[in-house]
C-alpha distance (Angstrom), angle and dihedral (degrees) to the residues before:
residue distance angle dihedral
X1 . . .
X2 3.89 . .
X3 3.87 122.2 .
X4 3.40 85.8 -119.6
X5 3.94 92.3 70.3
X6 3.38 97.8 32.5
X7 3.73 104.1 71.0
X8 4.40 97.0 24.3
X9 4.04 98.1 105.4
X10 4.44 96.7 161.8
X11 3.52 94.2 172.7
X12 3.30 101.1 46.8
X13 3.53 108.3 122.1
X14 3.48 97.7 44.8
X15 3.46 88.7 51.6
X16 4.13 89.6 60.3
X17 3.86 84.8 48.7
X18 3.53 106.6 52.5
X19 3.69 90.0 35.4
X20 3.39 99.4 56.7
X21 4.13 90.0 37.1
X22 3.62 82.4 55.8
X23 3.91 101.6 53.1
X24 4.07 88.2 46.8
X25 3.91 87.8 69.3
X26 3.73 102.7 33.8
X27 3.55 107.3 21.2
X28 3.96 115.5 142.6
X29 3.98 120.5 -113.3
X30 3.49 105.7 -133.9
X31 3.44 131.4 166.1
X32 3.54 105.0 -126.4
X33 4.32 89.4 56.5
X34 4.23 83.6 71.2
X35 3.96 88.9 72.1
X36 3.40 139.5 63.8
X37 3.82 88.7 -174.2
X38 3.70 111.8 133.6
X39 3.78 92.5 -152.7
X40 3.54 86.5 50.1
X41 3.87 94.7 48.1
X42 3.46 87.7 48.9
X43 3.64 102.2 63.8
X44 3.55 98.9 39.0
X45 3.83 87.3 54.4
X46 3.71 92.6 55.0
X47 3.79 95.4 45.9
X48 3.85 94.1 44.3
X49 4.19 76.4 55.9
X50 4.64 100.8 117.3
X51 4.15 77.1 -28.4
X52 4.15 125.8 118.5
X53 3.37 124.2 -112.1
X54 3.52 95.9 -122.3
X55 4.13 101.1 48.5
X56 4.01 85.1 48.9
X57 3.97 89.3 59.2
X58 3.94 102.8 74.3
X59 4.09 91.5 21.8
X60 3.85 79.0 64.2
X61 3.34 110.0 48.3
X62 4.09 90.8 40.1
X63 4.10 87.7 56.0
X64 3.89 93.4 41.2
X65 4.15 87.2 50.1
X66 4.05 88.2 56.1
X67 3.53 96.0 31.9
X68 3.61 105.0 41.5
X69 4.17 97.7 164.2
X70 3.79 133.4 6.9
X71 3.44 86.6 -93.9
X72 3.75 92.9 65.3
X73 3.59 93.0 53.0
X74 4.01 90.6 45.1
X75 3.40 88.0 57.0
X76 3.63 99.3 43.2
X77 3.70 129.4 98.9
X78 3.79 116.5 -93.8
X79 3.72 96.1 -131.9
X80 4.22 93.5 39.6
X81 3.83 82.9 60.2
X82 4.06 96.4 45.7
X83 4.31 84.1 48.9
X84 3.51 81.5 51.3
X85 3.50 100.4 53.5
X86 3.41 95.3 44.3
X87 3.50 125.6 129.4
X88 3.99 94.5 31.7
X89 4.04 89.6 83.9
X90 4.02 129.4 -150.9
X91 4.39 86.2 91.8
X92 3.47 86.2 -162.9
X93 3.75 92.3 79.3
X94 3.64 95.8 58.1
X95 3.89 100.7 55.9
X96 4.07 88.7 41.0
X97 3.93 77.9 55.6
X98 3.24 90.5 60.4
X99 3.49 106.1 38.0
X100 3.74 91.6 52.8
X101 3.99 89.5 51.9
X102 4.04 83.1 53.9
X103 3.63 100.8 56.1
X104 3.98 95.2 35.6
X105 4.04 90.2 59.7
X106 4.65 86.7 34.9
X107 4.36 91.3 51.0
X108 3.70 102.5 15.9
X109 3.28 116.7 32.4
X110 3.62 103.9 -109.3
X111 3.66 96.0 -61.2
X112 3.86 118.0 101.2
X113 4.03 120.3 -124.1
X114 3.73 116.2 -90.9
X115 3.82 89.4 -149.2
X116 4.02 117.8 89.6
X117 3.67 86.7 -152.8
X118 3.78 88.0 57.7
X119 3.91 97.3 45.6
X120 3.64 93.5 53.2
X121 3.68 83.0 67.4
X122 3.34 98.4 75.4
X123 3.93 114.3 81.5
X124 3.70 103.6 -112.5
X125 3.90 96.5 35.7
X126 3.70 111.6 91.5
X127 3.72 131.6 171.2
X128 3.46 105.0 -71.4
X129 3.62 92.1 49.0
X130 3.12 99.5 50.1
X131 3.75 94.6 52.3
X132 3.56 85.4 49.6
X133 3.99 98.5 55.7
X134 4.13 89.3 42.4
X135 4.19 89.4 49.5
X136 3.52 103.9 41.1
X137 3.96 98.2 31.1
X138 3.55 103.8 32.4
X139 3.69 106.1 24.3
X140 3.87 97.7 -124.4
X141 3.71 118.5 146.6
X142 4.07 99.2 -109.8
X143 3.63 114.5 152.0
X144 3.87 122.9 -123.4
X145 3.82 125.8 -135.7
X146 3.49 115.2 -175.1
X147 3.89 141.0 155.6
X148 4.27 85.6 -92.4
X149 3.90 97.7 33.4
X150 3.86 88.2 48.4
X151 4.08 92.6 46.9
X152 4.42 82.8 44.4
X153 4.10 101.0 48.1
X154 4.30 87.4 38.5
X155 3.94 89.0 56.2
X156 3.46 103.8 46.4
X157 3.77 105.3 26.2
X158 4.06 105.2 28.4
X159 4.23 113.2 14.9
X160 4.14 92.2 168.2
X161 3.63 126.6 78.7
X162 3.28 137.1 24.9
X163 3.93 121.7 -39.5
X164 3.73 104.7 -157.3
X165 4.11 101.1 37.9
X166 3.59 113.0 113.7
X167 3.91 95.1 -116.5
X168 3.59 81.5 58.2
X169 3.26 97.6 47.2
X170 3.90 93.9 52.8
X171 3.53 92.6 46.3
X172 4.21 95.1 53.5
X173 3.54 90.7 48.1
X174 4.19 82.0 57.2
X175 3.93 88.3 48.3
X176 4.06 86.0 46.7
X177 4.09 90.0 50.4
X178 4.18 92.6 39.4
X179 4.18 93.9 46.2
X180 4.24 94.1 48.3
X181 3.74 106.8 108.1
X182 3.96 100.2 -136.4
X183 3.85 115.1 -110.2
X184 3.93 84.7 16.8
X185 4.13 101.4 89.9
X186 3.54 104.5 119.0
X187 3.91 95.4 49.2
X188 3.76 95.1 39.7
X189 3.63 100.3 41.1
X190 4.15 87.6 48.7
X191 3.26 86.3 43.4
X192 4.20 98.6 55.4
X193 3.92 85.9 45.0
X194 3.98 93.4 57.4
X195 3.54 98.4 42.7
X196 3.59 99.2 53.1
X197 4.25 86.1 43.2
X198 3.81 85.7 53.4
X199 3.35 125.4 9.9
X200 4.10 109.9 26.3
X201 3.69 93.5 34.9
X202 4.34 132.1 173.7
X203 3.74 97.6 -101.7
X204 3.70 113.6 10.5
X205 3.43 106.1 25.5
X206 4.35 110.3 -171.7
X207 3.97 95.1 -118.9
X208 3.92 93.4 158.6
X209 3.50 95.9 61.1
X210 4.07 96.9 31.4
X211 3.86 112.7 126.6
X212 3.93 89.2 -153.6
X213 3.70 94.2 57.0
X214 3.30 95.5 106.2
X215 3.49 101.7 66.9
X216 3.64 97.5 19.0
X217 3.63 114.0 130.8
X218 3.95 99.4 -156.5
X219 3.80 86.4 49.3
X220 4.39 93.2 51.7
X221 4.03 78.4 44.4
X222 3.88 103.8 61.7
X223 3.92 85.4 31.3
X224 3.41 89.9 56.1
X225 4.05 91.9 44.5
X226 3.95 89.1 46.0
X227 3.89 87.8 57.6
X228 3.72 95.3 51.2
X229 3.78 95.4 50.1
X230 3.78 89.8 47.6
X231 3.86 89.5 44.3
């Protein structure tokens, strides 16, 4: 992938704009957006980890009611907090939970770093995560790079190639860091994560109704493609 392509993003701006006009109409209500608790952040990012939206809901709130703070969980037993957990699957996640909720009250005094670069010290945390925790908790503009914000920025700003490769990888999480309007995290990340959840989805992705369609470069793609087979 040449330099050259890497850092040219022409539609950027309007991206940000009808992106965030988007989200203001049809943005989700969900229970971890009314908190800017890091703790808080923190487990619903783990559970939301290869989990649905709507089986995280009530496992959230029932973990959050026994383990109120990071103390709570520090303190708790190890297998209380896997019976807890259970029926969410991946039983890894729990016990990193826990482990993380350890060290943060052992090094920092029961309060979670505000630095990604810190968070994705702790075993467990990597770097979506941790951009997660310092965007939605903290306010800092980290950029976000998940399964639907990769599938999102690879539609509209790349369309060629192959979406899962690591250069590919690598170079999305540069589109992801490039397209963030500063002092605009929270709203924009949120806003990435509901639009490819509702609106630029896996299989049937809403194209007729998209407000990036005119500059989206999967959309000129398969328009381009339908031409040729009609030609």
């Amino acid at each position: 992938m040449s330099r050259r392509h890497q850092f040219r993003l022409p539609n950027k701006v309007k991206f940000q704009r009808a992106l965030l006009a988007w989200f203001a109409e049809h943005r989700r209500d969900l229970p971890w957006r009314h908190t800017s608790d890091p703790y808080h952040i923190l487990v619903s990012e783990l559970m939301l980890q290869q989990t649905q939206v709507d089986r995280v809901e009530p496992k959230y709130r029932e973990w959050l009611e026994k383990y109120p703070s990071v103390e709570a969980l520090a303190d708790a037993d190890l297998n209380d907090v896997k019976q807890t957990w259970k029926g969410l699957g991946y039983n890894i996640r729990p016990v990193r939970l826990h482990s993380i909720a350890r060290e943060t009250v052992a090094t920092y005094g029961g309060e979670l770093p505000r630095s990604a670069e810190a968070l994705r010290r702790f075993p467990g945390i990597g770097r979506y995560t941790a951009g997660a925790i310092a965007s939605f908790a903290y306010g800092q503009d980290e950029p976000l790079l998940d399964t639907n914000v990769r599938r999102v920025l690879f539609r509209i700003f790349v369309a060629s190639g192959m979406m899962k490769s690591t250069a590919m990888e690598h170079h999305l999480w540069e589109v992801a860091a490039r397209v963030l309007p500063k002092g605009q995290a929270w709203e924009f990340n949120s806003a990435l994560m509901d639009f490819g959840a509702m609106q630029c989805t896996a299989r049937t992705p809403r194209c007729a109704t998209c407000p990036m369609a005119a500059f989206c470069r999967y959309r000129r793609a398969q328009a381009a493609q339908t031409g040729r087979k009609g030609a």
